[in-house]
N, C-alpha and C positions, 0 to 999 in steps of 0.2 A: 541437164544441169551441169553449169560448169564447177570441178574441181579443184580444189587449192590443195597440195601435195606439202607436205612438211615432215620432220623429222627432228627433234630434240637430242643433241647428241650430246654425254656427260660420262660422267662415272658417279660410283659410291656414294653419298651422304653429301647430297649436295642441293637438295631442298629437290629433287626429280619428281618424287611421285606430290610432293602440295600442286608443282609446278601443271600437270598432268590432269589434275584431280580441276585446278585452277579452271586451265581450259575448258573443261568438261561439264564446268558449270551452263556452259553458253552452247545454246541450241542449233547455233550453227557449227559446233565445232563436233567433231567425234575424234579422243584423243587414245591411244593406247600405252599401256605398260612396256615393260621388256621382251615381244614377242620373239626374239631372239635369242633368250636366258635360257640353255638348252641344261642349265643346272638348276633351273627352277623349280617350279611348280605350274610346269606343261603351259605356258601360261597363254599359248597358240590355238588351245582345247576351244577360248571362246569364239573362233572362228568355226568349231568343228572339224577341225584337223589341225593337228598338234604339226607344228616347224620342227624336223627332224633335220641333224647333221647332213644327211645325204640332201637335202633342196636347197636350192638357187635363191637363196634370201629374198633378193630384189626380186625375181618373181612372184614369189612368196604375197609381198608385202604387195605388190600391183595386182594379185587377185584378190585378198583379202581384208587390204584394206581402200588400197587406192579404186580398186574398180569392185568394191562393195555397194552398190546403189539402196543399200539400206540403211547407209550411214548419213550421215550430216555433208554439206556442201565441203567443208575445209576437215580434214581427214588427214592423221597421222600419229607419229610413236614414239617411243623415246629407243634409244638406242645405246649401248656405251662402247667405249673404244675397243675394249679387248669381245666385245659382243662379234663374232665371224672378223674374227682379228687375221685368219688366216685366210677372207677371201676380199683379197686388192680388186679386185674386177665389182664386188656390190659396194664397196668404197668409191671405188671411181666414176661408177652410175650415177650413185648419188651425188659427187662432186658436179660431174658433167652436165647433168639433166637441169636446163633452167628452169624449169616449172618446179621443182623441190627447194623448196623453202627451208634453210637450215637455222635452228636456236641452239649457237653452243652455249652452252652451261655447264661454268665452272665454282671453283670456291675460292675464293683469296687467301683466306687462313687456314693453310695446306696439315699444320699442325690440330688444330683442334678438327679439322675434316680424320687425322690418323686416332687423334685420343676418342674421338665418336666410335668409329670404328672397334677400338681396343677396348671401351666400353661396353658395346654393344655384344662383346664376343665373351666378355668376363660373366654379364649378367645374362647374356643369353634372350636380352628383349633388343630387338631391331629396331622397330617404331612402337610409339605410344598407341593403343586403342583402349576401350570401355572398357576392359578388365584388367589393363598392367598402368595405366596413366599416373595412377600414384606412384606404384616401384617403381616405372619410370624416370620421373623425376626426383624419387629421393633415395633412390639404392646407393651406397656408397660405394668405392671400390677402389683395390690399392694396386696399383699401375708399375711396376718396374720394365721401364719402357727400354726397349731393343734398338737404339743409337743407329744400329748400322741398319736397321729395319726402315726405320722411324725415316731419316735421310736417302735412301733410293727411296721410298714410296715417294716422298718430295721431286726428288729427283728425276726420278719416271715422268710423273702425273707434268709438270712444268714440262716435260721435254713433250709430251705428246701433245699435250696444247698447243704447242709451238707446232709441231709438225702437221698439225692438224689444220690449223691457221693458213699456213704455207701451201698445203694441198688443194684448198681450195680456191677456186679464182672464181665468184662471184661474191656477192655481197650477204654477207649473213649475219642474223640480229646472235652480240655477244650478251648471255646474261648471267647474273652469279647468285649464288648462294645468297650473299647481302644481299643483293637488291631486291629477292625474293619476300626478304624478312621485312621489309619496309614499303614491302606492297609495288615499288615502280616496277619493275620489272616485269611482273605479271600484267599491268596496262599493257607496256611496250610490248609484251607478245602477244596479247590483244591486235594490237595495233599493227604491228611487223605484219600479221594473217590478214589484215582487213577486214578484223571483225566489229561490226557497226553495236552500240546501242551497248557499252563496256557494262558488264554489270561493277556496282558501285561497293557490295560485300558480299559474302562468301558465308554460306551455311558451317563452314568451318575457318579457325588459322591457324597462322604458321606457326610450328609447333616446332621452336629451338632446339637444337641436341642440347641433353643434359650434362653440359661440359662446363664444368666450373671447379675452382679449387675448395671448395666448400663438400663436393662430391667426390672429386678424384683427388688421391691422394697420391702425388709421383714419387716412389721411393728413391728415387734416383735423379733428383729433381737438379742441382748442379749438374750434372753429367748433360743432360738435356739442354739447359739454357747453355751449356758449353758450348755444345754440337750445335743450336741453332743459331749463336751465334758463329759460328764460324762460316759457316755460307748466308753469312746478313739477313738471317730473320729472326733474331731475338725478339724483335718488337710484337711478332705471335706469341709468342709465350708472356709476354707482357700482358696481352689483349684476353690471355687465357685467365689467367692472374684477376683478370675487371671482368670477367662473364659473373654475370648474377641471376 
């Protein structure tokens, strides 16, 4: 059987696990979570041996999942940047190796990706399921957001796309957070993999952060559009302003 090798590489609240889950629908794909989330929830265990700091990631990931012959034809994981942030050598595998298929996936609206987050940490609920879907979406919560926080997270995230971009020299499918919401995206990675016979909908969808001004309430809310405007993204906080 031949193998298609891939890798999803993102961060935080960026539509990863619909993205993931998306995949996973189609029986030729076998897709995984954050097997490298060594702060997780072991999450390496569904191979039967958990990914410990001490192992060789790329190895790792070429016995358990690339040379899994229990899996699906086209096989792979998502990954995030600070994910073995400290091993340049499974970074550059993955760069080098042309049989690895790369989906970066990022977000546009870098500010409502930070108030997700800031949300998610006030209310203590990260994603929607069967028993929080309502508090989910209608927990309120009052936000005095941390300017100089708020701006390096921006500021980071935009600079490691950029390096990330850079590092690479072959050709890799870009996809975003939008594009996920409106379904193209998920074709295109369909399609990037060469997987035939697209299924047309999903036993489940895409399920928005619950980021709107109706929900959050920014105590500090001049102070914010100050700062966002001053490195020319006001127009997020605009767009934060029109979520409904």
């Amino acid at each position: 059987m031949s193998v298609q090798k891939f890798v999803i590489v993102s961060y935080g609240r960026t539509g990863s696990n619909y993205l993931v889950r998306s995949l996973n629908c189609h029986p030729e794909v076998s897709c995984f979570w954050e097997i490298f989330n060594f702060k997780d929830d072991a999450r390496g265990q569904m191979f039967g041996y958990n990914c410990e700091n001490s192992d060789d990631p790329f190895e790792y990931a070429q016995k358990y999942v690339w040379g899994n012959a229990t899996l699906a034809e086209i096989r792979g994981y998502k990954v995030f940047y600070f994910h073995c942030a400290d091993r340049h050598e499974f970074w550059q595998r993955i760069q080098d190796d042309p049989a690895i298929k790369i989906i970066h996936l990022t977000r546009k609206n870098l500010f409502l990706r930070y108030l997700s987050s800031e949300r998610a940490r006030a209310t203590g609920i990260w994603h929607p399921s069967k028993s929080n879907k309502k508090k989910y979406h209608e927990m309120e919560v009052s936000l005095n957001i941390n300017i100089r926080s708020l701006i390096r997270s921006i500021e980071s995230l935009k600079s490691r796309e950029k390096l990330f971009r850079r590092s690479v020299k072959k050709p890799i499918l870009e996809v975003s957070y939008e594009g996920l919401a409106c379904a193209n995206d998920v074709e295109s990675s369909f399609n990037y993999l060469g997987v035939k016979d697209i299924p047309q909908s999903f036993p489940f969808t895409f399920s928005r952060s619950a980021i709107h001004s109706g929900l959050i309430k920014i105590e500090n809310d001049t102070e914010v559009f100050a700062a966002l405007d001053s490195v020319g993204y006001s127009h997020w906080y605009d767009e934060f302003q029109l979520q409904n």
